[in-house]
C-alpha beads as a LAMMPS data file, in Angstrom:
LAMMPS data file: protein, C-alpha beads

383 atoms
382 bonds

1 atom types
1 bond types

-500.0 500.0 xlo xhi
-500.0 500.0 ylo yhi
-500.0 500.0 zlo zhi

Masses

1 110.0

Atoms # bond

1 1 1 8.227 27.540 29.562
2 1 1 9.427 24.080 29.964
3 1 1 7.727 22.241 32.795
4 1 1 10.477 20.699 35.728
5 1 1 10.957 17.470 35.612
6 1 1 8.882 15.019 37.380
7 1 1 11.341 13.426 39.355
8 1 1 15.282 13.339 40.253
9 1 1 17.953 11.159 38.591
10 1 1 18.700 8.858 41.406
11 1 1 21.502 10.920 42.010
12 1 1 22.978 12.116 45.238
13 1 1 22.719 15.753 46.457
14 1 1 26.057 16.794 44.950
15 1 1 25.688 14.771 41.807
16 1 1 22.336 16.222 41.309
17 1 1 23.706 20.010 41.694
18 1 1 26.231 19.445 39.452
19 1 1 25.623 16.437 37.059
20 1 1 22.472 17.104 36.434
21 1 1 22.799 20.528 35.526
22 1 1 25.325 19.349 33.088
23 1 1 22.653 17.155 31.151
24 1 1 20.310 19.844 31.291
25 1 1 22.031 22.085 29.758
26 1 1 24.258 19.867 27.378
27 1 1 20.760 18.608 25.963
28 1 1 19.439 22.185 25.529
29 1 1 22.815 22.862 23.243
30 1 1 21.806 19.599 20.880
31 1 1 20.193 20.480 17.783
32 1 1 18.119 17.219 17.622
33 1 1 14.882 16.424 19.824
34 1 1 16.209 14.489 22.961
35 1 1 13.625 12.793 25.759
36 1 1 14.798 11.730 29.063
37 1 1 12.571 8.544 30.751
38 1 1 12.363 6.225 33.288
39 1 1 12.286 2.126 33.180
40 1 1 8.512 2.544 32.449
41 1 1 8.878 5.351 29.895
42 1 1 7.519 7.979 32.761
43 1 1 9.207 10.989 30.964
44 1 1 11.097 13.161 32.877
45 1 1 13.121 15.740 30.724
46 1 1 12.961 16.729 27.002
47 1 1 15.263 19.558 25.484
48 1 1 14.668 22.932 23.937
49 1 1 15.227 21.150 20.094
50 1 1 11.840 19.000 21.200
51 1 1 9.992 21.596 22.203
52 1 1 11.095 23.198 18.736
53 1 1 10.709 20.563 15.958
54 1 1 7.932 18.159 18.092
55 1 1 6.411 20.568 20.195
56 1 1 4.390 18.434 22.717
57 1 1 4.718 19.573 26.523
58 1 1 4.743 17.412 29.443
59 1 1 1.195 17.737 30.476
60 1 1 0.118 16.360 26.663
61 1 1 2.740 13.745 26.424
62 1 1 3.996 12.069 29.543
63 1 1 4.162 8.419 29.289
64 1 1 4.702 5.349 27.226
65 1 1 0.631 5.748 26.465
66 1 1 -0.071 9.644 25.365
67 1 1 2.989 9.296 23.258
68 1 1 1.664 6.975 21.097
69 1 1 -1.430 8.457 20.908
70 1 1 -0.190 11.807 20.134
71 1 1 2.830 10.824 17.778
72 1 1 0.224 8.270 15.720
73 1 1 -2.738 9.423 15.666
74 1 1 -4.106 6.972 13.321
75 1 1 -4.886 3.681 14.760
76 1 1 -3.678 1.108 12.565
77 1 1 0.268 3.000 11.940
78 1 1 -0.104 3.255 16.159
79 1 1 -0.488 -0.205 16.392
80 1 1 2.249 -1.032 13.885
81 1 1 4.553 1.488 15.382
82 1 1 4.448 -0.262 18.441
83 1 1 4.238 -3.824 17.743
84 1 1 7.689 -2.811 15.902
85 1 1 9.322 -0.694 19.355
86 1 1 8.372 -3.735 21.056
87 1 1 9.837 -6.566 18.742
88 1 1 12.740 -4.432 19.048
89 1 1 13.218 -4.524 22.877
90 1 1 12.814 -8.483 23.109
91 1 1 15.422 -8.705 20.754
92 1 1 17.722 -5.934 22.472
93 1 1 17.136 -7.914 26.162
94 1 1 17.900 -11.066 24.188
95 1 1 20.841 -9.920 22.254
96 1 1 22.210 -7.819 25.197
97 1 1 22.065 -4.889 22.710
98 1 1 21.669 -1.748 24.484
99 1 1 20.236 0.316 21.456
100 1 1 16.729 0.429 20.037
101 1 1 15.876 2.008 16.452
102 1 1 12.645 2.780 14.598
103 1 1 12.160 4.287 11.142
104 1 1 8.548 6.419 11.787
105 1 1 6.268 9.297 10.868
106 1 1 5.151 11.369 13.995
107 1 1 2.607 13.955 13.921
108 1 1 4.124 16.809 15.248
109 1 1 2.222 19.730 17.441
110 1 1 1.927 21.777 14.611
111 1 1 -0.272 19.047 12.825
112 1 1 2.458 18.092 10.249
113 1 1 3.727 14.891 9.986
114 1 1 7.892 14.331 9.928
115 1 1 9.764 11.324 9.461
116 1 1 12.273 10.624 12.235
117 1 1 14.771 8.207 13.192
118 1 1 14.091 7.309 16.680
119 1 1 17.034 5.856 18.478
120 1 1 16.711 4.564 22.459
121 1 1 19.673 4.198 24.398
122 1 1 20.061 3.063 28.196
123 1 1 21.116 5.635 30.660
124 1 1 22.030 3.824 34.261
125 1 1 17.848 3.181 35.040
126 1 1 16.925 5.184 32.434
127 1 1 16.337 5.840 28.912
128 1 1 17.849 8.428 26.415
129 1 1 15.134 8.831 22.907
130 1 1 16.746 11.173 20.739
131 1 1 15.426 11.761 16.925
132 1 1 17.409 12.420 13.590
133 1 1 15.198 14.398 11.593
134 1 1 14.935 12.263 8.293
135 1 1 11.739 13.815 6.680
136 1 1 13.462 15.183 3.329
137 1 1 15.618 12.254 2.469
138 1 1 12.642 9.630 3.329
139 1 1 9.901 11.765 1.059
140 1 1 12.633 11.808 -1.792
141 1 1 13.020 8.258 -1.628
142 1 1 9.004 7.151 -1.153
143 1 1 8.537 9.507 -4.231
144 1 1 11.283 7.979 -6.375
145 1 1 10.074 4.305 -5.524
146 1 1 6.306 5.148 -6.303
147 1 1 7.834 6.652 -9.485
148 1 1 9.568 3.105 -10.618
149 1 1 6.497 1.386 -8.997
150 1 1 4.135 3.598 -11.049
151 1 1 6.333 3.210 -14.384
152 1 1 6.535 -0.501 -14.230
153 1 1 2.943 -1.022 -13.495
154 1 1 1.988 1.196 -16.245
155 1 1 4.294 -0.666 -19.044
156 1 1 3.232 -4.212 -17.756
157 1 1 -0.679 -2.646 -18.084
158 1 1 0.447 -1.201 -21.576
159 1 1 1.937 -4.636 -22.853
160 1 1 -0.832 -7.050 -21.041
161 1 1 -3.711 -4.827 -22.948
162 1 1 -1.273 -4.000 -25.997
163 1 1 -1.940 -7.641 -27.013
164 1 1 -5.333 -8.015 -27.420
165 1 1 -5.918 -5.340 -30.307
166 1 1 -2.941 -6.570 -31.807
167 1 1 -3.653 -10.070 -32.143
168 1 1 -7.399 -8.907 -33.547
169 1 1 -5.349 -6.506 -36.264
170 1 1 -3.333 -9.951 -37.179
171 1 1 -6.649 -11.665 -37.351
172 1 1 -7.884 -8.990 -39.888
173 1 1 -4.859 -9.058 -41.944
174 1 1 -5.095 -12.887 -42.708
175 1 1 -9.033 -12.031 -43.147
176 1 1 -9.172 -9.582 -45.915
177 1 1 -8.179 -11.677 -48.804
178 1 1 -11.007 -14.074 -47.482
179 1 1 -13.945 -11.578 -47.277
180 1 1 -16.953 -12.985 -49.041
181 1 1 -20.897 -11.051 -48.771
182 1 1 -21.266 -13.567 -46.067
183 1 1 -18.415 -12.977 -44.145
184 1 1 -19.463 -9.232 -43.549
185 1 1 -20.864 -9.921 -40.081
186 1 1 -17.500 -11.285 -38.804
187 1 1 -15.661 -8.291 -40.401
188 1 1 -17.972 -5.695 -38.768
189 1 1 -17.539 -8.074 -34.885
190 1 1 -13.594 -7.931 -36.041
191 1 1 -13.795 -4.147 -36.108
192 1 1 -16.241 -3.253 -33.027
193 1 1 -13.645 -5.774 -31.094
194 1 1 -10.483 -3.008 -32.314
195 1 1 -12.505 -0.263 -31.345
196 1 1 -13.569 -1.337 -27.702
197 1 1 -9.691 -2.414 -27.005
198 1 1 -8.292 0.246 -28.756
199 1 1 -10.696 2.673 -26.689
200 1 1 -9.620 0.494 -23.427
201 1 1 -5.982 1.306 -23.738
202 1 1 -6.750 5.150 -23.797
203 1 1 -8.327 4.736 -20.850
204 1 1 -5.953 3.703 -19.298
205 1 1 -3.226 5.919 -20.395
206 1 1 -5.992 9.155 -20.113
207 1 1 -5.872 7.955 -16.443
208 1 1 -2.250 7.427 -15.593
209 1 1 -1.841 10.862 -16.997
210 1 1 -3.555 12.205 -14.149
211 1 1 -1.681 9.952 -11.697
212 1 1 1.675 12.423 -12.230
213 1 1 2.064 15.800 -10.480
214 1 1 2.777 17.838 -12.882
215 1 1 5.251 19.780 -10.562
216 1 1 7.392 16.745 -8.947
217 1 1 6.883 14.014 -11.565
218 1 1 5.772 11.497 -9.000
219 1 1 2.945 9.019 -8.926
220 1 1 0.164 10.792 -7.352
221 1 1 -2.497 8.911 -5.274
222 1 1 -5.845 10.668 -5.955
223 1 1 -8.504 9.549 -3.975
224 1 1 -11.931 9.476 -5.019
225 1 1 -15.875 8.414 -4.575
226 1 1 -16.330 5.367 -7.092
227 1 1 -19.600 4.107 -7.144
228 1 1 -18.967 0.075 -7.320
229 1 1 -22.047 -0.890 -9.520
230 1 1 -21.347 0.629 -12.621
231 1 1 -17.236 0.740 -11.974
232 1 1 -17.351 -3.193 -11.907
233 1 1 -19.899 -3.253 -14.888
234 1 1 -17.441 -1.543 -17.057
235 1 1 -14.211 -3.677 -16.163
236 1 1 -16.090 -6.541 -16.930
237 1 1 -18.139 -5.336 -20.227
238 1 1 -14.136 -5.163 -21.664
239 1 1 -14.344 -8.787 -21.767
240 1 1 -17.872 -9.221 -22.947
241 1 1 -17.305 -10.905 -26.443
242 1 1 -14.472 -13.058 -25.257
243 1 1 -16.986 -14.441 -22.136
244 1 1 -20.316 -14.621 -24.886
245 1 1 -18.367 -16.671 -27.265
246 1 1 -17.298 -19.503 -24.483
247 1 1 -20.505 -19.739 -22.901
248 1 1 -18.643 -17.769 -19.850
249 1 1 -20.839 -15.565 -17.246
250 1 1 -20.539 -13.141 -14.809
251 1 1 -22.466 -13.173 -11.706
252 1 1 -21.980 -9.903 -10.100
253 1 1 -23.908 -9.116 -6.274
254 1 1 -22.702 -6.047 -5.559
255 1 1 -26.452 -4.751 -4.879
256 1 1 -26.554 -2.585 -1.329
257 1 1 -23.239 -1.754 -1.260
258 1 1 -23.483 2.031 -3.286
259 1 1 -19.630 3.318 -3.242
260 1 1 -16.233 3.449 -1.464
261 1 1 -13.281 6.183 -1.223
262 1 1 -10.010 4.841 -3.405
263 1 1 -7.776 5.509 -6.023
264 1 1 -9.825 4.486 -9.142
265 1 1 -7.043 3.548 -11.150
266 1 1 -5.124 1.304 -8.723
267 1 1 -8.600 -0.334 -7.883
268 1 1 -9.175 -0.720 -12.184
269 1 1 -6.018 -1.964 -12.565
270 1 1 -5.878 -4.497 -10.005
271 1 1 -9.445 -5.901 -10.563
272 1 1 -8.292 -5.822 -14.677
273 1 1 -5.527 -8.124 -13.732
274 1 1 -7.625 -10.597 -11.610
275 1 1 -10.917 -10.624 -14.131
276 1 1 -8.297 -11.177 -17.595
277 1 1 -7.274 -13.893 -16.109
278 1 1 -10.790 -15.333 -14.738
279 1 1 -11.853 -15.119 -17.754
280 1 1 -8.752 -16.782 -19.520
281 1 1 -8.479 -19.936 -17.181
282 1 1 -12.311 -20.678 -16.515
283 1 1 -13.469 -23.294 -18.597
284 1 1 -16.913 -22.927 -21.232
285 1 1 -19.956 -23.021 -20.006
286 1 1 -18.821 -21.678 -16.335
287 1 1 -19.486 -18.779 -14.174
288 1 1 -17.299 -15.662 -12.547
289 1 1 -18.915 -14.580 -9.386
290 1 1 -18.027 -10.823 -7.958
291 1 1 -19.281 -10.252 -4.712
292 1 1 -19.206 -7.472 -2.043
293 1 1 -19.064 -7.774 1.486
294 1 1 -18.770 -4.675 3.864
295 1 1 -17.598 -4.305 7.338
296 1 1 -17.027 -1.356 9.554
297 1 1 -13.565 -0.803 8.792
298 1 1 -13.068 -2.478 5.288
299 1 1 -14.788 -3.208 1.901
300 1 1 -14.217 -6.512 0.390
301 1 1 -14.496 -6.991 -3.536
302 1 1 -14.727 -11.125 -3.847
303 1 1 -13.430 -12.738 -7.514
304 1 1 -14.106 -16.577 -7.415
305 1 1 -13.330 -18.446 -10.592
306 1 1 -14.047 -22.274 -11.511
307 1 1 -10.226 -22.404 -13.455
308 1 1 -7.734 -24.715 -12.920
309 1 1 -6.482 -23.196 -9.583
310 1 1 -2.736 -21.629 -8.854
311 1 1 0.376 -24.059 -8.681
312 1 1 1.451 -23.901 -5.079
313 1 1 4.641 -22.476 -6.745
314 1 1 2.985 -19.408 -7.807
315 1 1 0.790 -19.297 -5.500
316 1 1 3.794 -18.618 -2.981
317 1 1 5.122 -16.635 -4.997
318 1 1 2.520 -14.219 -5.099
319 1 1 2.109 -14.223 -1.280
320 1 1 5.919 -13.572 -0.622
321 1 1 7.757 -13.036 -3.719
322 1 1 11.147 -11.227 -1.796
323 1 1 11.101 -14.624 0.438
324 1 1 10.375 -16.340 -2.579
325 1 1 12.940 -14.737 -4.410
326 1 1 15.583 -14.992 -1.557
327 1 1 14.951 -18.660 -1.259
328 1 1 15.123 -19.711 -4.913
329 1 1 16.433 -16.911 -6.827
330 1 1 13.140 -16.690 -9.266
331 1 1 12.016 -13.298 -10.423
332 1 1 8.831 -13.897 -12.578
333 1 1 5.316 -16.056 -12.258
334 1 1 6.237 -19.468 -14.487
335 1 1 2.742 -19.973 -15.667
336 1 1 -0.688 -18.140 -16.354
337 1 1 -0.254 -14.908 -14.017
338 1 1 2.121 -12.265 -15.722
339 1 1 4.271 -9.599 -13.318
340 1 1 1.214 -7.304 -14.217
341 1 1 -0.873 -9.041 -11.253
342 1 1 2.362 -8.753 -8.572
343 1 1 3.449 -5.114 -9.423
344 1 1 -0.326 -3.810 -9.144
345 1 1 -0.773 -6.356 -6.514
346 1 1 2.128 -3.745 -4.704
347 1 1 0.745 -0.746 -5.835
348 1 1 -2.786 -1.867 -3.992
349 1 1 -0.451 -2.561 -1.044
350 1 1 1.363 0.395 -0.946
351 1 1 -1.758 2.286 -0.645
352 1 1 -3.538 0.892 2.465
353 1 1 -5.490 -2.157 0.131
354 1 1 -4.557 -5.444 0.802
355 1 1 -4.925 -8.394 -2.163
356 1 1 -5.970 -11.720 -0.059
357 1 1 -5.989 -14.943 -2.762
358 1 1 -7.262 -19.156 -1.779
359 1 1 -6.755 -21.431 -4.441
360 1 1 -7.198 -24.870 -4.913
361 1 1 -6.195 -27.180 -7.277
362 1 1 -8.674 -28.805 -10.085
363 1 1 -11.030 -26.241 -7.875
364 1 1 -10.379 -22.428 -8.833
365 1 1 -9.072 -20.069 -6.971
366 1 1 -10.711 -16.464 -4.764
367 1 1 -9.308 -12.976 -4.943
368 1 1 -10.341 -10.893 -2.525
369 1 1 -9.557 -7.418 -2.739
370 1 1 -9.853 -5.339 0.202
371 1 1 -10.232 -1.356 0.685
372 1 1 -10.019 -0.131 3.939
373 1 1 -12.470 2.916 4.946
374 1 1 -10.093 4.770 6.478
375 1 1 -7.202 6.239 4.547
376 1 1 -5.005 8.387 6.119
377 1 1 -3.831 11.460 4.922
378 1 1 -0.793 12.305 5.600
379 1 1 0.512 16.406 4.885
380 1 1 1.678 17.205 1.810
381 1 1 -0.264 13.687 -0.094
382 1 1 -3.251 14.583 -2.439
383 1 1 -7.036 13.089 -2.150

Bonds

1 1 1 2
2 1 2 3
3 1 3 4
4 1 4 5
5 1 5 6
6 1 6 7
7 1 7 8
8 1 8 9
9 1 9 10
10 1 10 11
11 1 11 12
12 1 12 13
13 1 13 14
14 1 14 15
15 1 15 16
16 1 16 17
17 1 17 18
18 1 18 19
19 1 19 20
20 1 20 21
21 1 21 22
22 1 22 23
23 1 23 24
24 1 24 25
25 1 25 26
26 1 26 27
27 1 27 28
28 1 28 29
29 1 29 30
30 1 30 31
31 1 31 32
32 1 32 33
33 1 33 34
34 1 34 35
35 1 35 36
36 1 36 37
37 1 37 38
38 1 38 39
39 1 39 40
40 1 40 41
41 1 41 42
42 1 42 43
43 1 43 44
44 1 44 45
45 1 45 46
46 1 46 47
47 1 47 48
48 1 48 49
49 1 49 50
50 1 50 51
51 1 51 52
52 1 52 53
53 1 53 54
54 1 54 55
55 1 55 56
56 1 56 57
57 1 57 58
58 1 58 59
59 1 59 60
60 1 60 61
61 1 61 62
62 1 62 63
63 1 63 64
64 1 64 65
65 1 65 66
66 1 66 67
67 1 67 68
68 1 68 69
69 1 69 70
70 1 70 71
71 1 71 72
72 1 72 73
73 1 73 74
74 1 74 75
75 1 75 76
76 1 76 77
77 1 77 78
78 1 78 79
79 1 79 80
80 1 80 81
81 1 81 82
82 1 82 83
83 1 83 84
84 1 84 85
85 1 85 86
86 1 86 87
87 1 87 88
88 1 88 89
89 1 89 90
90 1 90 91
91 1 91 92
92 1 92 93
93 1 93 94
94 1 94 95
95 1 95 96
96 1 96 97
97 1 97 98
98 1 98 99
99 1 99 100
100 1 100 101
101 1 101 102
102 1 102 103
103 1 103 104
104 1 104 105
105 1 105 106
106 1 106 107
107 1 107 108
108 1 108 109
109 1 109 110
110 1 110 111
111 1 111 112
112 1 112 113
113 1 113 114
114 1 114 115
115 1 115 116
116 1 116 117
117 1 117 118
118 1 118 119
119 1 119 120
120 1 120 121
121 1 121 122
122 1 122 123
123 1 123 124
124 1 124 125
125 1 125 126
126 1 126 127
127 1 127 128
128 1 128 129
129 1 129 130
130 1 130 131
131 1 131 132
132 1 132 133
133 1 133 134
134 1 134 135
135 1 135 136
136 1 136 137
137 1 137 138
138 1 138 139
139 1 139 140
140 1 140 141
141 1 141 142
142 1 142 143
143 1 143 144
144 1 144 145
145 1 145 146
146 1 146 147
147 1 147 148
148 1 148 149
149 1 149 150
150 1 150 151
151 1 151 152
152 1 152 153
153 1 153 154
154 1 154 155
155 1 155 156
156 1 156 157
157 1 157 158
158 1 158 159
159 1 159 160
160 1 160 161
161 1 161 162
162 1 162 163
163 1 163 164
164 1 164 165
165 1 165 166
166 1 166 167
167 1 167 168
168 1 168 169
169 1 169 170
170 1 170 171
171 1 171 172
172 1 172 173
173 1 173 174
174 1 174 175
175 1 175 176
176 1 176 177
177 1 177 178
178 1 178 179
179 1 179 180
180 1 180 181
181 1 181 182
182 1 182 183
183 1 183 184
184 1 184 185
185 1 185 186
186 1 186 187
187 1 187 188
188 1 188 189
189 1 189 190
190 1 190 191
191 1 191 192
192 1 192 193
193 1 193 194
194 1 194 195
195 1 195 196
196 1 196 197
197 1 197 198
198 1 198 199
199 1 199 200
200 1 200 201
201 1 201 202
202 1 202 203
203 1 203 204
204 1 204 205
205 1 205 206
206 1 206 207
207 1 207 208
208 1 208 209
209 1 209 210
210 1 210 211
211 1 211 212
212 1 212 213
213 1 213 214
214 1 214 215
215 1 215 216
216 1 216 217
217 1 217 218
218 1 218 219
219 1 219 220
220 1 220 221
221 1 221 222
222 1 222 223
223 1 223 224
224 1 224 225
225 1 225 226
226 1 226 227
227 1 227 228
228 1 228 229
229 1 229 230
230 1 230 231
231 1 231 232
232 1 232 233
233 1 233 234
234 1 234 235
235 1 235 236
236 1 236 237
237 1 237 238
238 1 238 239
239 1 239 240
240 1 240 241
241 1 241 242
242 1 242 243
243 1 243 244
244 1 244 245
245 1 245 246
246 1 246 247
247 1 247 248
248 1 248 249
249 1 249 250
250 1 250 251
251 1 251 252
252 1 252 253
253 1 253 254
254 1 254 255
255 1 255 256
256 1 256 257
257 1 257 258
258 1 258 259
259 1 259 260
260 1 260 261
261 1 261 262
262 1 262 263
263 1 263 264
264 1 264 265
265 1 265 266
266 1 266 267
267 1 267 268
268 1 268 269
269 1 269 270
270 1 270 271
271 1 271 272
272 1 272 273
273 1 273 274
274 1 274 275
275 1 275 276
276 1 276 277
277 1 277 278
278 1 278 279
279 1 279 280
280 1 280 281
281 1 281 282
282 1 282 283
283 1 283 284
284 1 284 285
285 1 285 286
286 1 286 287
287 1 287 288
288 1 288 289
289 1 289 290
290 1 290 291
291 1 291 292
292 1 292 293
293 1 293 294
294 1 294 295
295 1 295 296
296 1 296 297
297 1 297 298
298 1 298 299
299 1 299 300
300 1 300 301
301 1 301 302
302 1 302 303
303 1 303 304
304 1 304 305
305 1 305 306
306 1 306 307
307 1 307 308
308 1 308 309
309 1 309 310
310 1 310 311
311 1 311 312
312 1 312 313
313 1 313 314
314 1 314 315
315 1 315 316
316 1 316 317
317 1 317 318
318 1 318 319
319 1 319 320
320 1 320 321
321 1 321 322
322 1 322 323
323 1 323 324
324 1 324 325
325 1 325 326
326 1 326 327
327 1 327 328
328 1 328 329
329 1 329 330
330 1 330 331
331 1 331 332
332 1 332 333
333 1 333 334
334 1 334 335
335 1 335 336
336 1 336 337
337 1 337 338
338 1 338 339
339 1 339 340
340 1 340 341
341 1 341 342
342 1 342 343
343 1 343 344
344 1 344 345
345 1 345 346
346 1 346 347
347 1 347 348
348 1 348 349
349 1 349 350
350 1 350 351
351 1 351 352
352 1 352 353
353 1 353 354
354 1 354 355
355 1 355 356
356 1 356 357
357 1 357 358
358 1 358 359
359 1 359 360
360 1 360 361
361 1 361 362
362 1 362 363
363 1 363 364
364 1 364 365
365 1 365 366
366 1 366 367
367 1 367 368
368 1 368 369
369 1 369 370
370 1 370 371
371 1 371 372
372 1 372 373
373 1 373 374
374 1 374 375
375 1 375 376
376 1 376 377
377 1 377 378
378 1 378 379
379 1 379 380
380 1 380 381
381 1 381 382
382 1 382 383
């Protein structure tokens, strides 16, 4: 049974009997969740539909506080879901605006999460929350955009790694009317190099395979232990021949810190990006250092490189490419950095990482990569 509410609408007698009753049972007759509060978001009345679809009672869920902390559980979305109410109702006292609006996904009672349109209006001295149920038409549209997202990361991966076996075919092509007893030794390097990139790029597409549900065709976050040592090793050993023959190195410290939770192939595919072109831009005779640092929420993975730097240009770009974009109407990186690094830069992004770069010029530049140790999982999304 639906608890009373806690207090009167600062109506008289009559108006109470009468008015009151009205709302009551007007709300109860509205098919979407409605919530009745004070000034101070003190709630006083929610209708039958809330009860229904969001399920909390009054002694769970009474104020501005418990709310939150029922309807985001997880810390981080809690903290984002209010910084955004709040921005909203500076700008509505502002503006004069009298309506409030948040896009969000609320954990219901029944421990399923549901997107909802949350709307706030004003009420004489208090404040209306009603919520459009928008749970189908948002998870339609998140899985169509991780589809695209998923498709164009894939073909930029495809073409970036595409080219290297290629141009080592072409190389073997204008070799074999050249091959002399001596020249055996390069043939056999030619060959091992095919085989290695050749093997790299069914990697790659053995492991997107597994990134598509099979029933929805959607991109498919899979969440796994990856033990950084040997992970690391292996993205790096693809450039092994390419680092020997400048004088390059790798100094790798990732000693101490044993393994993290992530989606392998977002993680491969982003550190692929940053170490091709480490290994492109650093001069001979210079280092690549990969370090680890851990803290209690977080796992950093640290690229530094002694290249040339990023243009401040590109650099930009990378940051904030829609404000980029927006201000003057480019779409790609102009030099050194292909759309590769931005669209798996995204995908990272999309999926709780973050991709933090420094870069000076003449200097080099730092890529930090970060993981967080807490992914949420939300119903109906896969480990």
């Amino acid at each position: 049974m639906r608890p009373a509410p806690k207090k009167d609408l600062g109506m008289n007698k009559e108006q109470l009997d009468v008015k009151s009753l009205d709302f009551y049972s007007t709300a109860d007759l509205i098919v979407t969740p409605v919530m009745l509060t004070d000034e101070k978001y003190a709630h006083l009345f929610r209708n039958q539909a809330f009860y229904d679809q969001i399920g909390y009672g009054m002694d769970e869920v009474y104020d501005r506080k418990t709310w939150f902390e029922k309807a985001f559980p997880d810390a981080s979305y809690r903290d984002e879901a209010k910084r955004l109410w709040d921005e909203q109702l500076q700008q509505s006292v502002s503006e004069n605006q009298r309506h409030i609006q948040l896009l969000a996904r609320v954990y219901c009672k029944n421990r399923q999460y549901r997107w909802y349109e949350i709307h706030e209006y004003p009420l004489g001295n208090y404040r209306v929350v009603t919520f459009i149920d928008v749970d189908d038409l948002q998870t339609k549209n998140e899985g169509l955009l991780k589809i695209i997202k998923f498709n164009n990361l894939l073909s930029a991966t495809i073409a970036h790694d595409i080219r290297a076996p290629l141009a080592t075919l072409k190389s073997l092509i204008q070799f074999k009317n050249r091959i002399t007893d001596e020249s055996q030794i390069n043939l056999k390097n030619l060959f091992s190099r095919v085989d290695s990139q050749v093997n790299r790029i069914f990697d790659i597409i053995d492991s997107s395979m597994l990134h598509h549900s099979d029933e929805l065709q959607h991109f498919r976050f899979r969440q796994q232990k990856i033990f950084l040592d040997p992970f690391i090793k292996k993205i790096q050993s693809y450039y092994e021949e390419e680092m020997k023959s400048w004088g390059k190195k790798w100094v790798t410290n990732v000693s101490g810190h044993d393994h993290i939770y992530y989606d392998a192939f977002i993680l491969e595919v982003i550190l692929r990006n940053i170490f091709s072109n480490a290994v492109k831009y650093t001069p001979p005779m210079e280092s690549i250092t990969v370090d680890i640092e851990t803290a209690p929420h977080y796992t950093d993975i640290h690229i530094e490189d002694r290249g040339g730097g990023i243009a401040e240009e590109e650099l930009s770009f990378l940051q904030n490419p829609l404000v980029e974009h927006k201000r003057n109407g480019k779409t790609d990186l102009q030099t050194g950095f292909g759309i590769g690094l931005l669209i798996s830069k995204d995908m990272l992004e999309s999926h709780w990482g973050k991709l933090m770069i420094e870069s000076t010029s003449s200097v080099g530049s730092r890529f930090t990569v970060r993981i967080p140790s807490y992914i949420p999982q939300f119903s109906g999304e896969h480990k």
